[in-house]
N, C-alpha and C positions, 0 to 999 in steps of 0.2 A: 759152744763150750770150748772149741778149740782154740778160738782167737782171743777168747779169755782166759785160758791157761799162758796160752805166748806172752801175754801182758803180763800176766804175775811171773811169772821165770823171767822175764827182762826187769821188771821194778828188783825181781829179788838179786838179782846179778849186778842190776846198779848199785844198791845198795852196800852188797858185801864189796863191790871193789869200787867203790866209790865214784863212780865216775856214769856220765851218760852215753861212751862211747860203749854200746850192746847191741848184740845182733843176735835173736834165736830164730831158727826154721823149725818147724815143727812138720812133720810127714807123716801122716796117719792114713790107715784103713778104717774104714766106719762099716761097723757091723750093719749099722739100717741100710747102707748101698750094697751090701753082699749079702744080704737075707731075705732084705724087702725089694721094694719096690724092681729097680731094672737087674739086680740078681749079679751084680759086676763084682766079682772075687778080685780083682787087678787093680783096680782105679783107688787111688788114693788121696786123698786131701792133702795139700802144701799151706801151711799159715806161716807169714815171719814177721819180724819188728826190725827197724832199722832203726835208731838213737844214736844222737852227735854225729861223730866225722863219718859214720856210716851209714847217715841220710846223703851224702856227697854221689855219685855214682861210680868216681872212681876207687872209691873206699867200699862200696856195696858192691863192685864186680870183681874185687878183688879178695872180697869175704867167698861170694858166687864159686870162685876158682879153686878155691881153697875146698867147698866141700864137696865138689863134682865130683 
């Protein structure tokens, strides 16, 4: 569900600014990793999408730097 929300926030960010240069991170906690199974309050899921000039690597580490 996660990497399919990434998807529709980047369709919808292309859209409104017209362009395929979009980059989102998504960083979540999952309630089933911290209730169920291994019980990890800490551990978080990272999903992202890179489109246009920030499928390049120096456009995608320089997106990286910006939200460290």
């Amino acid at each position: 569900m996660q990497e399919r929300l990434n998807l529709q926030i980047a369709a919808v960010f292309e859209k409104i600014l017209g362009t395929k240069d979009v980059a989102v991170m998504i960083d979540a906690k999952h309630l089933c990793v911290s209730s169920r199974g291994i019980k990890d309050d800490s551990s978080t899921t990272i999903t992202s999408y890179y489109g246009g000039k920030f499928q390049t690597e120096a456009t995608k580490q320089a997106f990286l730097k910006c939200i460290q």
